[in-house]
N, C-alpha and C positions, 0 to 999 in steps of 0.2 A: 584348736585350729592349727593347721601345720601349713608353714609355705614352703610347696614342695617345688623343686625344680633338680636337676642334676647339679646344678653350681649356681654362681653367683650370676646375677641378673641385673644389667644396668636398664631401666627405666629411661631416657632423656628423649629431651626435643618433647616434650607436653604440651607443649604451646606452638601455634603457628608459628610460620618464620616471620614474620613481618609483626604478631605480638610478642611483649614482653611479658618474663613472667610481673606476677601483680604480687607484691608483697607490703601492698596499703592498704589493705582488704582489710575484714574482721580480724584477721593473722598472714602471719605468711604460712600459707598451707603446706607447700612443700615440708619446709622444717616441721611445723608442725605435727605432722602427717609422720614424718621419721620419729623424732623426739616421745610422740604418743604410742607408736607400734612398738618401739624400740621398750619404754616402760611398761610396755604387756610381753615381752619377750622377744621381741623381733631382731634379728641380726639386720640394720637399718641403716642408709645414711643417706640425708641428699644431696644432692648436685646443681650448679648454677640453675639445672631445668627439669629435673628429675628427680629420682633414687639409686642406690644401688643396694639391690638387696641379697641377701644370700639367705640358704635353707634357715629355716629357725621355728620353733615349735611356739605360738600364743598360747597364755595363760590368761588366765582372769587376773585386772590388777587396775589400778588405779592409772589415768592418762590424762594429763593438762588438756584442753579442749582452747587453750585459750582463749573465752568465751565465743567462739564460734559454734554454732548452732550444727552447723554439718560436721566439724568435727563430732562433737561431743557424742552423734547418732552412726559417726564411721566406729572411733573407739567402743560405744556401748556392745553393736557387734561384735565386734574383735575380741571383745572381754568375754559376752557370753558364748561364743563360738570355741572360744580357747581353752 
């Protein structure tokens, strides 16, 4: 899998204005979410409310899920897509 764009791509504001992001959850997703693409290859990082991500080519590889359950099914993706 490739994330293709012409350049780097900030992601923010994901959450309404009047919520906060939730990082009491099963994980904090954000990080997460960066931390797990970024260990399948992803050029990755988040932001108080987002990412920001630039082109970068996924491979298949190993990614924390932090026991979250929708992680573990975003990464299994990413891994065999990559």
């Amino acid at each position: 899998m490739i994330i293709l764009w012409p350049g780097e791509l900030l992601l923010d504001h994901l959450v309404g204005q009047r919520e906060q992001v939730r990082r009491d959850v099963e994980s904090d997703r954000l990080a997460v979410v960066a931390d797990g693409l970024r260990a399948l290859g992803g050029d990755i990082d988040s932001t108080a409310d987002g990412w920001r991500v630039r082109p970068s080519r996924l491979r298949a590889g190993r990614a924390d899920s932090q026991g979250d359950h929708r992680m573990a099914m975003l990464f299994a993706l990413a891994g065999a897509l990559g």
